[in-house]
BAMAR-946367 format. One line per 4 residues: their letters; for each residue x negated, y, z negated of C-alpha. Coordinates in Angstrom, 2 decimals. Layout:
REM BAMAR-946367
A	X,Y,Z | ...
REM end
This chain:
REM BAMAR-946367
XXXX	57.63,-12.72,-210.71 | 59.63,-10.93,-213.34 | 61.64,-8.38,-211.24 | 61.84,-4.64,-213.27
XXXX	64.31,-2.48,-212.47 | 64.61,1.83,-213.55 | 66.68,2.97,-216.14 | 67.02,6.24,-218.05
XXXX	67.09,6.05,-221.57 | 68.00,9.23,-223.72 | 64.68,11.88,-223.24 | 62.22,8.74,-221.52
XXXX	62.55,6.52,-218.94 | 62.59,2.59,-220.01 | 62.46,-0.24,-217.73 | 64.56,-3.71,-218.51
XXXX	63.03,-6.76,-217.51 | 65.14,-10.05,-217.26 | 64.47,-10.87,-220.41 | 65.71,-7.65,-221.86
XXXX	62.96,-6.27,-223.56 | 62.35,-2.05,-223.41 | 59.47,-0.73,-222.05 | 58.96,2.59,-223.10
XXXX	57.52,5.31,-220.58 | 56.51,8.08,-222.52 | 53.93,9.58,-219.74 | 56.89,10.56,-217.59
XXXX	59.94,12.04,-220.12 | 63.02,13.53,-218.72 | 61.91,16.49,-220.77 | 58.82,18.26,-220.87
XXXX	57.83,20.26,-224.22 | 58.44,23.75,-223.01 | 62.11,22.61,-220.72 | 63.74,21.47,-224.20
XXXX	66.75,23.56,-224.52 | 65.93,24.78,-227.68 | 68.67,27.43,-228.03 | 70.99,24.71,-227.60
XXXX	69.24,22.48,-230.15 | 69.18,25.17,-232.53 | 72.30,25.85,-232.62 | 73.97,22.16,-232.59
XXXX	71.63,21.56,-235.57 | 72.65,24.52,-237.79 | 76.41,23.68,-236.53 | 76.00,20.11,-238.40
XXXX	74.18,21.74,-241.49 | 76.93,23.93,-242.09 | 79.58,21.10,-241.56 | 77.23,19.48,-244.64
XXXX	77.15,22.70,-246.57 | 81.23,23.33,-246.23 | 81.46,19.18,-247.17 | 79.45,18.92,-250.03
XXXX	80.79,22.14,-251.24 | 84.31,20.48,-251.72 | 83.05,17.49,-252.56 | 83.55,15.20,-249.58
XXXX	80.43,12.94,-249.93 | 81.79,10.34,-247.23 | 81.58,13.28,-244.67 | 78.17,14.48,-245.82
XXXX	76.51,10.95,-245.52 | 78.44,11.08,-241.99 | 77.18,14.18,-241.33 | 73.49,13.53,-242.23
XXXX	72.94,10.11,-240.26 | 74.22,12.07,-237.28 | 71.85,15.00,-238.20 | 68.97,12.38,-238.72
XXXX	69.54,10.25,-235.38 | 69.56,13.16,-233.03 | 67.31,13.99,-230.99 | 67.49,17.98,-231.20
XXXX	66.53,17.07,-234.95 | 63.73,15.50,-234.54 | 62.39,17.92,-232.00 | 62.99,20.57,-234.34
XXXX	61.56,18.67,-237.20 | 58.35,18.19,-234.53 | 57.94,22.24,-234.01 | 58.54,22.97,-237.29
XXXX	55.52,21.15,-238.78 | 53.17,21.15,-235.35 | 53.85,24.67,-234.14 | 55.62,27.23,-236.60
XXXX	53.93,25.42,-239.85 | 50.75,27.53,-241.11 | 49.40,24.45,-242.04 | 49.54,23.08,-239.01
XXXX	46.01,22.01,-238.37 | 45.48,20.54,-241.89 | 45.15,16.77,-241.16 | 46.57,13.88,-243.68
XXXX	44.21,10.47,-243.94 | 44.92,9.77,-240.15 | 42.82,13.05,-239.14 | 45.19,14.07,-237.02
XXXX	45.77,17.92,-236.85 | 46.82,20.05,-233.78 | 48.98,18.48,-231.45 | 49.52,18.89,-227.42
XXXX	52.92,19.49,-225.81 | 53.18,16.04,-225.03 | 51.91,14.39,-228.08 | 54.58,16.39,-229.65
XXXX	57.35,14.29,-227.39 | 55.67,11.28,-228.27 | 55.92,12.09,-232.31 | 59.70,12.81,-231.13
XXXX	59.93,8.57,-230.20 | 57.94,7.55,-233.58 | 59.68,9.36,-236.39 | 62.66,7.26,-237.38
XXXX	63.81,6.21,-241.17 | 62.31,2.60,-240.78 | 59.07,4.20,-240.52 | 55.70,3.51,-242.31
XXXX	54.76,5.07,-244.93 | 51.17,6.45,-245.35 | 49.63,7.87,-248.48 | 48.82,11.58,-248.81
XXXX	45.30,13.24,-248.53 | 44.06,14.72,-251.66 | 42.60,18.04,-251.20 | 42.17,20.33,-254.35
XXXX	42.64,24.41,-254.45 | 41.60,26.92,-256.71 | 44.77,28.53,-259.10 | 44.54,32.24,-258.66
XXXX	42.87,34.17,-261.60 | 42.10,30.75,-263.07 | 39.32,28.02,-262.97 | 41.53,25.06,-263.37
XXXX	42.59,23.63,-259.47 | 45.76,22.42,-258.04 | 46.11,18.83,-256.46 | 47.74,18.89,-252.96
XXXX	48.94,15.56,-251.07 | 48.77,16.59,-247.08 | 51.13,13.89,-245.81 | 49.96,12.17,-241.64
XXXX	51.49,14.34,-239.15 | 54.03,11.30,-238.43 | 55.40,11.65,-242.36 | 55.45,15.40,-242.04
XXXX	57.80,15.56,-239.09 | 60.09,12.66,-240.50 | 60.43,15.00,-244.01 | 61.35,17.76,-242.40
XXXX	64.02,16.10,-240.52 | 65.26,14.78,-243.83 | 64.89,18.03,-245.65 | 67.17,19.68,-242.60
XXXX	69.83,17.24,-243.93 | 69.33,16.96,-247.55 | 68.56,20.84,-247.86 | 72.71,22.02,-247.01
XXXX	74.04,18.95,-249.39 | 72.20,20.54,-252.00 | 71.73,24.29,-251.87 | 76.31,23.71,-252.08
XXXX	75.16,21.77,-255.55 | 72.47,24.27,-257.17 | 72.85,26.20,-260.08 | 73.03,30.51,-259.00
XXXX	69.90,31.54,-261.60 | 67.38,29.22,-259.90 | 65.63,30.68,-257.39 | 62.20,28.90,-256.67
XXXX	61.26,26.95,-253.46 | 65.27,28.03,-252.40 | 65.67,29.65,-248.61 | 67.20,32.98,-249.49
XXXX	66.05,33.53,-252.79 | 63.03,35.22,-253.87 | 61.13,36.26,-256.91 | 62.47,39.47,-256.58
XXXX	66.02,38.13,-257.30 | 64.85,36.21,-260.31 | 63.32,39.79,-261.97 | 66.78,41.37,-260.98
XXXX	68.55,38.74,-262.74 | 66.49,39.14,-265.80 | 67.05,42.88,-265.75 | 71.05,42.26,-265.26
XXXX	70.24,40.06,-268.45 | 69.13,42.38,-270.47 | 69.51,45.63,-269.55 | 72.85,46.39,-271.82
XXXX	71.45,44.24,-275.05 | 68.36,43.70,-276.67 | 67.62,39.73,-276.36 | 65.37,36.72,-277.99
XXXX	63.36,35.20,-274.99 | 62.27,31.52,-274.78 | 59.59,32.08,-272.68 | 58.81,28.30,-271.13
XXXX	56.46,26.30,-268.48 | 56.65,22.67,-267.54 | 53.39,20.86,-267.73 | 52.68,19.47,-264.24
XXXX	56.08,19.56,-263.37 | 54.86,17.69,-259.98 | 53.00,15.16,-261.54 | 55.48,13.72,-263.88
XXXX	58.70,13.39,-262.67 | 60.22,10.17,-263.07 | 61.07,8.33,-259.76 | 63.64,6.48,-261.40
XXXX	65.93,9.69,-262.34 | 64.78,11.65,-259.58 | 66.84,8.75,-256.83 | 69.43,8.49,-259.33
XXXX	70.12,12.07,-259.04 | 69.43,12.14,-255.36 | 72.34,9.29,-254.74 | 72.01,9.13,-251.42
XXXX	72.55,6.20,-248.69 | 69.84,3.23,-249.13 | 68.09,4.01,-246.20 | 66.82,7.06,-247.01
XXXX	66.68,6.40,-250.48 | 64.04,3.81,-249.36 | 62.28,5.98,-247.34 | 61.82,8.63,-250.25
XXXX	61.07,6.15,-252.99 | 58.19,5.01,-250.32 | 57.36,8.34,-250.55 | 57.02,8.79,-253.68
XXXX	54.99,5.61,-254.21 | 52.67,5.85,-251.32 | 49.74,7.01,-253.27 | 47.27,9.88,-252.74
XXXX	43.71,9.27,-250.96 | 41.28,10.85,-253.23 | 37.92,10.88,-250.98 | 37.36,6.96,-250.29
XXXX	39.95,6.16,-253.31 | 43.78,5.33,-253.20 | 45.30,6.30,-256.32 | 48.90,5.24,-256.88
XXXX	51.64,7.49,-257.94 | 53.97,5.67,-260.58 | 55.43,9.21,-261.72 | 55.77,12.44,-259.99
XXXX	56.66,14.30,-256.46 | 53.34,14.93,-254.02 | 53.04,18.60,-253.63 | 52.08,19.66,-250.06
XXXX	54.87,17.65,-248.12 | 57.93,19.39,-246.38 | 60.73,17.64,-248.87 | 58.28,18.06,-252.40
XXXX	59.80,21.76,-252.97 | 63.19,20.12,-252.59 | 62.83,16.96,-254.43 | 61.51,18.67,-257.30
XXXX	64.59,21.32,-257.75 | 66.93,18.11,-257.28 | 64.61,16.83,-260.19 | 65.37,19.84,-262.51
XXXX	68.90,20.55,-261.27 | 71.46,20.89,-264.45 | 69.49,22.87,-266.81 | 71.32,25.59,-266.68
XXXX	74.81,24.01,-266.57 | 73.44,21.91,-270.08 | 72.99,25.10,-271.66 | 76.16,26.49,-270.59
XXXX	78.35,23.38,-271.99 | 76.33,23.53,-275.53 | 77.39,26.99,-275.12 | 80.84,25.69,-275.75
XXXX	79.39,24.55,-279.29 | 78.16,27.86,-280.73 | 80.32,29.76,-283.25 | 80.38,33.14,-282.25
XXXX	82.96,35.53,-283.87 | 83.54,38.93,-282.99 | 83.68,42.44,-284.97 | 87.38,41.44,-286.34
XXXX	86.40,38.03,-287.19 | 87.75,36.27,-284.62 | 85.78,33.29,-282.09 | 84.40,34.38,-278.95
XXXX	86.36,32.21,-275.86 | 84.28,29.90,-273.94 | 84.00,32.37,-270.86 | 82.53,34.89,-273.06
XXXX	80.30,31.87,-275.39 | 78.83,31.13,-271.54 | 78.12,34.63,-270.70 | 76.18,35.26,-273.88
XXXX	73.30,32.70,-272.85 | 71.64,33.80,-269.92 | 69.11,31.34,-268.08 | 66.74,31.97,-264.95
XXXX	64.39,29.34,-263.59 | 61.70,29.84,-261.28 | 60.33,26.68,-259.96 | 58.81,25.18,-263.17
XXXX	59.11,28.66,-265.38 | 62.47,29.43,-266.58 | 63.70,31.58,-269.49 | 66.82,31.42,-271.66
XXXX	68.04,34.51,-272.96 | 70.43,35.20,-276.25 | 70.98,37.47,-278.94 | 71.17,35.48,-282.03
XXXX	67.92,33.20,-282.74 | 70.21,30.48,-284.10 | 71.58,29.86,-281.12 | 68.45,29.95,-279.02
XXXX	67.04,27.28,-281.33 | 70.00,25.19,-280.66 | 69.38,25.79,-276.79 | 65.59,25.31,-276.96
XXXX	66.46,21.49,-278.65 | 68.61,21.05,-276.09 | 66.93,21.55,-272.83 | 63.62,19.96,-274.81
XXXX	65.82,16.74,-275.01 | 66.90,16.92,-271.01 | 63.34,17.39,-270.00 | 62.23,14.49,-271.71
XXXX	65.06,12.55,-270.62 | 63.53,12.77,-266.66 | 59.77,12.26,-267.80 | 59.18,15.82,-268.91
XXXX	57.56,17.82,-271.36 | 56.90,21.71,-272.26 | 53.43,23.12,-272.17 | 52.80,24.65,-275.75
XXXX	50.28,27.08,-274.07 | 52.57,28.50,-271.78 | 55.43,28.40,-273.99 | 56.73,31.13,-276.97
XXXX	59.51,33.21,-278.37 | 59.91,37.15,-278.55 | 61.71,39.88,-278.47 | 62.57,42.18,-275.53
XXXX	62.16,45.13,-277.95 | 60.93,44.36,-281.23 | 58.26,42.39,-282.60 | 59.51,38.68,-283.94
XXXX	56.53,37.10,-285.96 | 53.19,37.26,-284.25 | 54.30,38.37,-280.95 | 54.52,41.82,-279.27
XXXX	58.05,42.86,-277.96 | 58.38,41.75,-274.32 | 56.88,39.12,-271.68 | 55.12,38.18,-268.17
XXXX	57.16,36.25,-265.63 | 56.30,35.96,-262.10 | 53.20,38.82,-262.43 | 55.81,41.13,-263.96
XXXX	55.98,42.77,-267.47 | 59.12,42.96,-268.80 | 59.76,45.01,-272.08 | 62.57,47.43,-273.81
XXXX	61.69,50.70,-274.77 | 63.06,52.72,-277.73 | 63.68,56.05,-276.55 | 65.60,59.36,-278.04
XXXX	68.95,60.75,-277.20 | 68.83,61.99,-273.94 | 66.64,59.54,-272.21 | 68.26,56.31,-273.11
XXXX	70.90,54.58,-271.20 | 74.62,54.10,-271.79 | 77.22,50.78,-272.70 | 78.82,50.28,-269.14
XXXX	82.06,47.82,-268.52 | 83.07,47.09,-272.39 | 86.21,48.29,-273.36 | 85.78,50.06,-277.07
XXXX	82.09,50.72,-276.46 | 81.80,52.54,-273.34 | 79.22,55.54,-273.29 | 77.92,54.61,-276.79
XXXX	74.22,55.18,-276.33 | 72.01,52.28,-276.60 | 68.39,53.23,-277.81 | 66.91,51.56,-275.93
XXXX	65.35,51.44,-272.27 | 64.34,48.11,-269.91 | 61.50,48.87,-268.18 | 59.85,46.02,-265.86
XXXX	56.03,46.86,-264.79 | 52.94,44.79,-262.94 | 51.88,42.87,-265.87 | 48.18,44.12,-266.95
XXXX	46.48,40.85,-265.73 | 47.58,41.26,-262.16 | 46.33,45.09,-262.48 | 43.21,43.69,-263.24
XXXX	42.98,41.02,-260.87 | 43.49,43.31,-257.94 | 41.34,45.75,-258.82 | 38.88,43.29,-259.13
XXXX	39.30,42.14,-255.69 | 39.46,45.49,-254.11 | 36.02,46.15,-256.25 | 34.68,43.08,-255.01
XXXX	35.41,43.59,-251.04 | 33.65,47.43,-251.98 | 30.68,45.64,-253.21 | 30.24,42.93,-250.62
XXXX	30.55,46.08,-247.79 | 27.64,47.81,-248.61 | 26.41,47.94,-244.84 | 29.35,48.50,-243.05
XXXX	30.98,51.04,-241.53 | 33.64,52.89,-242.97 | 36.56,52.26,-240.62 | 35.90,48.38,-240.85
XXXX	35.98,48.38,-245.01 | 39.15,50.15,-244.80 | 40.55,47.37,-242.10 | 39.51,44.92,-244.96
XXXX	41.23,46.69,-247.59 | 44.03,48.06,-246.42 | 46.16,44.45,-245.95 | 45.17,43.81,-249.35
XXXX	46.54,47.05,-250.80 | 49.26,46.85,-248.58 | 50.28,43.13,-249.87 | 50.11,44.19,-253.43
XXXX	52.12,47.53,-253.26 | 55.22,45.89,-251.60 | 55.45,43.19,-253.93 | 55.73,45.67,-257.21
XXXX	57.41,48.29,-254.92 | 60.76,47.33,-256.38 | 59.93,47.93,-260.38 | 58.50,51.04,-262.18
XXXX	55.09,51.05,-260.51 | 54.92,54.76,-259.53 | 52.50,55.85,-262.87 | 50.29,52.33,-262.25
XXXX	50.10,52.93,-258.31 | 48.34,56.37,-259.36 | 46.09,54.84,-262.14 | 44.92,52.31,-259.16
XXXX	44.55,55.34,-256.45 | 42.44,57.21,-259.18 | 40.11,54.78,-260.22 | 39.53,53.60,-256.77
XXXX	38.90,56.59,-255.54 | 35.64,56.60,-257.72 | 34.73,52.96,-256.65 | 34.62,54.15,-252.99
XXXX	32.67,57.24,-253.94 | 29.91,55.61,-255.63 | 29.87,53.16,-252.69 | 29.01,55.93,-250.79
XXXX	26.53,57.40,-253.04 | 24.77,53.98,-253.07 | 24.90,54.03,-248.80 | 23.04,57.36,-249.07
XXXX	20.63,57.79,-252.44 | 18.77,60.79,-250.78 | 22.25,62.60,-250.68 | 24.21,64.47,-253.77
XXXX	27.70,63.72,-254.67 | 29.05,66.99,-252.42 | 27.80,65.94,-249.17 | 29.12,62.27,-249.77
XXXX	32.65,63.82,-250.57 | 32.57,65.67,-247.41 | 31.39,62.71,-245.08 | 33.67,60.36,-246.36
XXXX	36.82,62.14,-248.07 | 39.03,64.69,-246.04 | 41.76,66.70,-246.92 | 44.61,65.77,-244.39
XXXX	47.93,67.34,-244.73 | 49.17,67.82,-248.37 | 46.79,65.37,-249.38 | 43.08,65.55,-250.97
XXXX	40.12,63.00,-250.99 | 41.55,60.76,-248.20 | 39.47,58.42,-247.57 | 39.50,58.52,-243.96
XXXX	37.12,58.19,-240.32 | 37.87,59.44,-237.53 | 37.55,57.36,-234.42 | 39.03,57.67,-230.53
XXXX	40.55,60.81,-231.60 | 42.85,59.17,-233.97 | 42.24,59.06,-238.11 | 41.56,55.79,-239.60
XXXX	42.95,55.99,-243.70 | 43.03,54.29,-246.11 | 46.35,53.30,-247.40 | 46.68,54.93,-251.33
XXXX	48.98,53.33,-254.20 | 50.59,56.18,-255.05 | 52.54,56.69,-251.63 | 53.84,53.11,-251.69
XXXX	57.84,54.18,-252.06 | 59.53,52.51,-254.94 | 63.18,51.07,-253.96 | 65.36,49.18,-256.24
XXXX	65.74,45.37,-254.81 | 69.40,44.05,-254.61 | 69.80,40.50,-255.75 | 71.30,37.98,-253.81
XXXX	74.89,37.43,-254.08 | 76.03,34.45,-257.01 | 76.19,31.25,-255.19 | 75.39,32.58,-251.38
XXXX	73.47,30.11,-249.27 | 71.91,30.44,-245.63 | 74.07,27.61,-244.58 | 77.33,29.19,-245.46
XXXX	77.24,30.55,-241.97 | 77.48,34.54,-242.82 | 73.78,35.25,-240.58 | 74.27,39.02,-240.31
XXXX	74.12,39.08,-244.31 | 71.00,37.14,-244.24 | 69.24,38.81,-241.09 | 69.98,42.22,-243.26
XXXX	68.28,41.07,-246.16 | 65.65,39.80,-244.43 | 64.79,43.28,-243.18 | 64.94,44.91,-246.66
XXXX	62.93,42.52,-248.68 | 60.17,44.37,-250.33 | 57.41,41.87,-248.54 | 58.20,42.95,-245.09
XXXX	56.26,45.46,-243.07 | 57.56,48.48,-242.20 | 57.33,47.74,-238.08 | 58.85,44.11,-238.63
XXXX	61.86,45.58,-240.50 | 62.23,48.41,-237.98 | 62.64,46.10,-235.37 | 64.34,43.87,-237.12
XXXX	67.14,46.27,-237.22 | 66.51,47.47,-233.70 | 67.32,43.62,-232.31 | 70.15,43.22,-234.79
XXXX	68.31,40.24,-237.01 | 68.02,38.07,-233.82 | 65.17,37.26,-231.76 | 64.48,39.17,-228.03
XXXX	63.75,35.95,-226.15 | 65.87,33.29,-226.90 | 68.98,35.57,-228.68 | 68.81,33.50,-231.62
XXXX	69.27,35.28,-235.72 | 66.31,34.91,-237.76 | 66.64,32.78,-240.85 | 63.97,33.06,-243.76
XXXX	61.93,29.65,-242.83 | 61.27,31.12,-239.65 | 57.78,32.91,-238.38 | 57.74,36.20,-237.03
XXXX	55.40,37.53,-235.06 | 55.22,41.15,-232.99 | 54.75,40.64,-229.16 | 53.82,43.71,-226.66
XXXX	56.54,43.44,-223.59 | 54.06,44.50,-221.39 | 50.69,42.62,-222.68 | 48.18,44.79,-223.42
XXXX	45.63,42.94,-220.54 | 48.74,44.35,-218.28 | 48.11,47.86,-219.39 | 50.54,47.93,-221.91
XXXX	50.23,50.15,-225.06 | 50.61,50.01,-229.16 | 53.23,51.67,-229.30 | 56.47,50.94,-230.59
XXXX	58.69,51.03,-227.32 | 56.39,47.64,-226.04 | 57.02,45.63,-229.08 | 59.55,43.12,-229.65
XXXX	60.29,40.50,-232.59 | 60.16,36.99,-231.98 | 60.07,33.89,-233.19 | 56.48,32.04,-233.23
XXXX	57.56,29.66,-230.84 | 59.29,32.02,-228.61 | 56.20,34.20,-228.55 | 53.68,30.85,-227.79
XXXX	56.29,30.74,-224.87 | 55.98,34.05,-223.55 | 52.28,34.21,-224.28 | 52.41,30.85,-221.95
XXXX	54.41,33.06,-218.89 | 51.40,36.40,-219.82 | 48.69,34.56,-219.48 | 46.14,34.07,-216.60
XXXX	46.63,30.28,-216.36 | 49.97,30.34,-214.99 | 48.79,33.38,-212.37 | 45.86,31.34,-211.41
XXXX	48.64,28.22,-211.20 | 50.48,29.11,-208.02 | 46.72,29.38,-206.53 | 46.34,26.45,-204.14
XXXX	43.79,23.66,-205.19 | 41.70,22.04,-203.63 | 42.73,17.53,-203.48 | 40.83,16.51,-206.70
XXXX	42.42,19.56,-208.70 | 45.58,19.34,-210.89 | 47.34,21.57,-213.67 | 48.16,19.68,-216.45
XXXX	49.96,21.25,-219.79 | 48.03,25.12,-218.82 | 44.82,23.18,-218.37 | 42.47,22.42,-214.47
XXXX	42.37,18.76,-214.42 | 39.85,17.27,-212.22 | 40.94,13.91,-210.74 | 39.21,11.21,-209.34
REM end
């Protein structure tokens, strides 16, 4: 007989037989899911992804490959890579062509084991969903559970190597940077100089990139350079059909967002060297320097949209060739649709003076003597009146998209009550508000709180047709405090209102500094921006700043991939109230975790059970 002996191995216990081959014990792990020290993982991981950042930021590539095996072959990685996609992700419980969705504590562990870089590839899931205002659909390729933990353990180490390489004016699919720092930048653009605008989308960005440039670029170690090209190349499941994927990133995965800005990094530094090119003189005749021959072009990517910026047609010309020739030189190509030139204040051929980017309208105004602005910073020409005003709006098609949805909630309400239609609308109002609350939205919010108004009244006259239009204003519009027609219920002594447009507050969004990354280690800049961007609620942001940007449980800052949730400190099955001394901020993990410790399971736990009764994982196991 072949005698075994114990060893532990790492998170699992193995056993060695004599002819030295593992046996892995996965039922019985050193470890179980909840006993990780995940502080401690947390912050050993972020310690190495700053080490990356501060490498690749001087150029030390050696250290950075170092840096990112070690990242990769760590087991605090991969269990963060694990909760990331099986317990934070909202798309958790979408399963890839292995039907796999939500995972248990332990099958978690056991993912922890499987996810290595010699790995199997599978191909993606296809799974189609509607574009927004449109009838065309996206494609989506939901990766196996297995490939979705193994890319976000390489995105944790690709991600700092990169975000130390990326160009400051691109700020799609980037942790830190938001739309609302791409508008700013536009208004910085412009604000001091009317400008010609290349207005520009990539068709199927996604779809086309070529796999050949995309690794070239990427340059990493072979290993994971043949992990990712099997990525790339895995093919999508389309129902009961594999298509293959010669061209082009997947989008649903963890590392698609990533591989795609590596894809269309160096646009903006192409157009600053042909800025080098452009003969530009000044007033007296002589040529601009290069600083100020680079500062003239401005250029601001979103994702696939970008825009490049410049006074003198010419010259945009020259720039529109250009980055025409370095799309085409990685497999891509402009979509003439979505793509045009104009003026931020006059009209240049067919089109009107201004443009949409990112559900904004941007557009100069002329304007008289004493409402225009002034020349700030340039010697010679400071306080010379410029004519002119920049003034950034919701674009009219988003206007009409959300009214249509707000009308089309009314409409489908017609026999509820009124406190539950307002519960429906109010997120949606809510949402919209905060995302335009940083532009010059105050004379649209009261369009929208006027004409709404109306909607609600004649769904009330339609509720009661035996009623005239007084007694319906009375029932279901109050006048509470300064305000008229509220459309409000009460209920447990407490008034239920509907949120209005008009008293969303409007506050000026402050754009991210140059080159600033997460990974540069400065947290308490990051956890304050977190609480003033224009997306988070009011409660989240107030305790945000009561905990000092760092979670209550495990003492941890926030960073912007992570989910937070609100958690009562006394539950409310406890006796515990909605009010804001019994809530806390924490992460989503850290609140499954104290939900865990709250709940009746683990009361009911220290009960004693009968023989054939165990607890297993928070569930009553019956044995036999």
């Amino acid at each position: 007989m072949t005698r075994i002996r114990r060893r532990t191995h790492g998170n699992t216990e193995c056993f060695v037989s004599s002819s030295s081959i593992y046996v892995m014990n996965t039922v019985k792990p050193m470890y179980k899911w909840k006993d990780i020290p995940w502080q401690k993982a947390q912050r050993n991981i972020y310690k190495l992804q700053k080490r990356i950042y501060k490498a690749s930021h001087r150029g030390d590539v050696k250290l950075v490959r170092r840096l990112q095996k070690l990242l990769i072959k760590s087991w605090y990685g991969r269990c963060l890579a694990v909760r990331r996609v099986s317990q934070d992700n909202q798309g958790k419980k979408t399963a890839g062509v292995d039907g796999v969705k939500s995972l248990t504590p332990k099958q978690r562990l056991d993912l922890v084991d499987k996810i290595t870089l010699r790995t199997k590839v599978s191909p993606t899931r296809r799974v189609w969903i509607p574009k927004p205002g449109k009838n065309e659909k996206r494609p989506l390729g939901i990766p196996t559970m297995k490939d979705r933990g193994l890319q976000k353990l390489v995105q944790l180490a690709l991600e700092p190597e990169w975000e130390a390489k990326f160009e400051p004016n691109s700020f799609g699919f980037r942790p830190g940077r938001s739309c609302h720092d791409a508008i700013s930048e536009i208004f910085c653009a412009i604000r001091s100089k009317p400008k010609y605008v290349f207005d520009a989308d990539i068709s199927k960005c996604f779809d086309c990139i070529n796999h050949q440039k995309l690794l070239e670029k990427l340059n990493t170690f072979p290993t994971l350079r043949r992990l990712i090209r099997a990525w790339l190349k895995a093919g999508v499941m389309d129902g009961l059909e594999l298509k293959h994927t010669p061209q082009g990133t997947p989008q649903g995965g963890c590392v698609s967002p990533l591989l795609a800005n590596i894809a269309l990094h160096g646009m903006e530094n192409a157009i600053k060297e042909l800025a080098d090119s452009f003969d530009m003189k000044r007033a007296d005749g002589t040529q601009l320097g290069k600083r100020d021959k680079r500062k003239s072009v401005n250029f601001v990517r979103y994702a696939d949209d970008f825009l490049i910026f410049h006074e003198n047609i010419d010259i945009l010309n020259k720039c529109i060739e250009e980055i025409t020739q370095w799309l085409n030189d990685i497999g891509l190509e402009l979509k003439p649709s979505k793509t045009r030139i104009t003026h931020t204040l006059n009209h240049f051929k067919k089109e009107k003076p201004g443009f949409d980017f990112l559900g904004f309208q941007v557009k100069q105004h002329k304007t008289g003597k004493y409402t225009c602005g002034r020349v700030k910073g340039k010697k010679g020409e400071r306080g010379k009146l410029l004519g002119f005003k920049t003034i950034i709006t919701p674009s009219k098609e988003k206007q009409s998209l959300h009214y249509k949805k707000v009308a089309e909630v009314i409409n489908k309400s017609k026999g509820i009550s009124q406190a539950t239609l307002i519960n429906k609308l109010n997120p949606i109002i809510r949402g919209w508000c905060n995302y335009y609350s940083t532009v010059v939205s105050q004379k649209v919010f009261e369009r929208l709180t006027h004409i709404i108004v109306f909607k609600l009244l004649k769904w009330g006259i339609k509720r009661h047709r035996n009623k005239g239009m007084k007694w319906v204003k009375t029932k279901y519009f109050h006048s509470l405090g300064d305000k008229n027609w509220v459309f409000a219920t009460r209920m447990e002594d407490k008034w239920i209102t509907l949120i209005e447009h008009q008293s969303t507050a409007i506050t000026r969004h402050i754009k991210v500094k140059g080159n600033a990354s997460p990974y540069d280690g400065n947290l308490t800049y990051w956890s304050t921006r977190m609480g003033k961007h224009p997306q988070m609620s009011k409660r989240t942001a107030s305790l945000l700043k009561k905990q000092f940007g760092k979670c209550n449980l495990c003492g941890l800052y926030f960073k912007d991939e992570d989910v937070l949730e609100v958690d009562h400190i006394i539950p409310k099955s406890k006796g515990g109230k909605d009010e804001y001394k019994n809530y806390q901020l924490l992460h989503r993990h850290c609140h499954d975790k104290k939900s865990n410790t709250d709940s009746s399971s683990r009361i009911l736990s220290n009960i004693k059970l009968p023989d054939n009764y165990r607890w297993e994982d928070d569930l009553l196991v019956v044995t036999c």
